[in-house]
N, C-alpha and C positions, 0 to 999 in steps of 0.2 A: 504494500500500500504506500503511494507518495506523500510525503506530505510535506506542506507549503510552510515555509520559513522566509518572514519578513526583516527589513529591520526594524529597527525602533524609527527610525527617518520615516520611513515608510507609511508606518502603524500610523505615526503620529500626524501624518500627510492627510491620510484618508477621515483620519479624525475630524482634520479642521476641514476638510472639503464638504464630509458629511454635515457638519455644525453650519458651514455657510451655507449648503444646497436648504438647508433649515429654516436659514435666516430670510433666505430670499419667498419665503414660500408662505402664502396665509396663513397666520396664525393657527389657527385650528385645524388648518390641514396639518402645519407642523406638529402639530400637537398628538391629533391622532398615529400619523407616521411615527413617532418617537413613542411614545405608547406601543403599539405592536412590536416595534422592534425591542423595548424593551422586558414585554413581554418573555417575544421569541427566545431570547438571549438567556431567559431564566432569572431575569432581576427581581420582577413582579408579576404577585398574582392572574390569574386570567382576569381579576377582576380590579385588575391598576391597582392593588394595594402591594406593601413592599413584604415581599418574603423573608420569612425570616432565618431560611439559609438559602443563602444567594447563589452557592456552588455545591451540586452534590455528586454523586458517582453516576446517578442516572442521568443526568441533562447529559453527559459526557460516554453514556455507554459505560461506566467502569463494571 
């Protein structure tokens, strides 16, 4: 299995791209966007509240 190795330059490129493509985008559209994704990510509940373990072996397969 390959797997993808950034740098930190990199990471932190996409970071601020992602946060601008944010900035330029209707409020509430950004809003919801960031919401699913942080969802996706395993941050926060399905239900936008924040979990209260942020990392665990299942979001990763372990």
């Amino acid at each position: 299995m390959a797997t993808l190795q950034i740098s930190y330059e990199e990471y932190a490129k996409g970071v601020r791209d992602y946060i601008e493509k944010l900035k330029n985008m209707p409020k509430e559209q950004a809003r919801e966007i960031s919401l699913q994704n942080l969802i996706s990510a395993g941050i926060l509940n399905e239900d936008g509240t924040d979990k209260e373990n942020i990392v665990n072996g299942d979001f990763f397969g372990w």
